[in-house]
N, C-alpha and C positions, 0 to 999 in steps of 0.2 A: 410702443410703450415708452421707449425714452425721448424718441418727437416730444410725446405728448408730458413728459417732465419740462423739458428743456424748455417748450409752450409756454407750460406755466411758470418757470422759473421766470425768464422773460417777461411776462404780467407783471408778478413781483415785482421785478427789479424797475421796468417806469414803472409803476402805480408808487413804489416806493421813492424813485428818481423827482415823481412828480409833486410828491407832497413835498418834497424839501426843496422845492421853490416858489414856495408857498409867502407869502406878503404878510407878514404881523399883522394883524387884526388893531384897529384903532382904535386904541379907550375912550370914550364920550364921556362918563361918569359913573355916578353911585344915584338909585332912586329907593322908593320901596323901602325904606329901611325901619325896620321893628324888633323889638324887643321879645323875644319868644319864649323865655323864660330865664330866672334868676336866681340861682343856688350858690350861695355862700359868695367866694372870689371869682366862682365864673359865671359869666352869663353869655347865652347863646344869642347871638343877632340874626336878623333873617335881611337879605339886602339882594337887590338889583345890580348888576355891575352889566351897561350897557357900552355894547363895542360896534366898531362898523368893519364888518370885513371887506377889503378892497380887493379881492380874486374872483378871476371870473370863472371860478368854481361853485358849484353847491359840497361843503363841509359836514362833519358832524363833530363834535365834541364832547366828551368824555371824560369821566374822574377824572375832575379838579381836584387838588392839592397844596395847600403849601401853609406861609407864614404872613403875617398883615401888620404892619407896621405905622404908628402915625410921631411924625418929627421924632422918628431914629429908634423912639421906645417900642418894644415886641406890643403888637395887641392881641392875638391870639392866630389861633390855627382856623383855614376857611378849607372846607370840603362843598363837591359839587360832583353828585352820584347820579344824576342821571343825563338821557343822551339830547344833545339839544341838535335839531335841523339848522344850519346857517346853509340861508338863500347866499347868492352870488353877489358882489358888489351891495348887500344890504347891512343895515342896522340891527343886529342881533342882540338878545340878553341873557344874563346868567345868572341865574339866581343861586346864590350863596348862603350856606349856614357857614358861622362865625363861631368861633368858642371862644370869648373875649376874655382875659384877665383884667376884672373889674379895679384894682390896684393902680394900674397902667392908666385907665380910662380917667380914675379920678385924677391922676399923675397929672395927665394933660389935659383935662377940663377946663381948666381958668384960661391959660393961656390958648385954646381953641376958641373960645368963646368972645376972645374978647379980640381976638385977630380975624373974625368971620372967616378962616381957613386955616387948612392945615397939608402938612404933607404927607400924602400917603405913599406906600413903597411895600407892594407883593412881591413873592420871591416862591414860585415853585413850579409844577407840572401838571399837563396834560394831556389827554391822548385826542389826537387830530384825526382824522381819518374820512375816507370816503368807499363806499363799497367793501365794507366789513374790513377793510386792511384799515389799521390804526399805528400810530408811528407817535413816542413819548416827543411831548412838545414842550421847551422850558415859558415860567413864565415871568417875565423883569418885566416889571413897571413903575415906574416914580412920576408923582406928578401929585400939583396941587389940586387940593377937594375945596368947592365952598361948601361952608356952612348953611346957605342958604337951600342948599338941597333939600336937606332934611326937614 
């Protein structure tokens, strides 16, 4: 009986060992992006956020969370509930609900528009995992968007 603790503590500890040497997944862009509805100061976006994972693991990923920001102003809160497959060394997507602060967007409208880019900058968490173990992953990323995506 304690063999068989100690066994699985052991699993644990690499299955846990191994995800935290795990390679930042690469942001490629933003696709997809739609308007899903518009109530008062907020409106919800629905978006693509495609990344390339460089491990040569197969992943899963799980509730997304955080905050979305465009040139330093808050744009809203982005949630992502359900589980996504990432292949090995491949191109993966994530599809995003957005809760935008409509304020903010007209804020930086003119100046978006008329620079065909803008900077974007997430800021929250994730749950990583493979084989039912999941381990909280943070998420930084800054990096210019074009305009011409959309």
């Amino acid at each position: 009986m304690i063999v068989r603790k100690i066994f699985f503590g052991l699993i644990i500890i690499a299955s846990l060992a191994s995800c935290r040497a795990m390679k930042e997944p690469d942001y490629k862009g933003i696709d997809s992006f739609k308007i899903m509805s518009v109530s008062g100061d907020t409106s919800t976006l629905s978006l693509n956020v495609r990344y390339y994972n460089p491990n040569n693991r197969n992943l899963q990923l799980k509730d997304a969370v955080g905050d979305a920001y465009v040139d330093s102003l808050y744009l809203g809160h982005f949630s992502m509930d359900t589980v996504i497959k990432i292949a090995k060394n491949s191109e993966f997507v994530v599809p995003v609900q957005l809760r935008a602060n409509m304020k903010n967007i007209y804020q930086n409208a003119a100046s978006v528009f008329l620079n065909k880019e803008f900077n974007v900058r997430l800021e929250g968490q994730c749950k990583v995992g493979r084989g039912g173990i999941f381990i909280h992953y943070p998420i930084h990323y800054q990096g210019k968007q074009s305009l011409k995506l959309f």
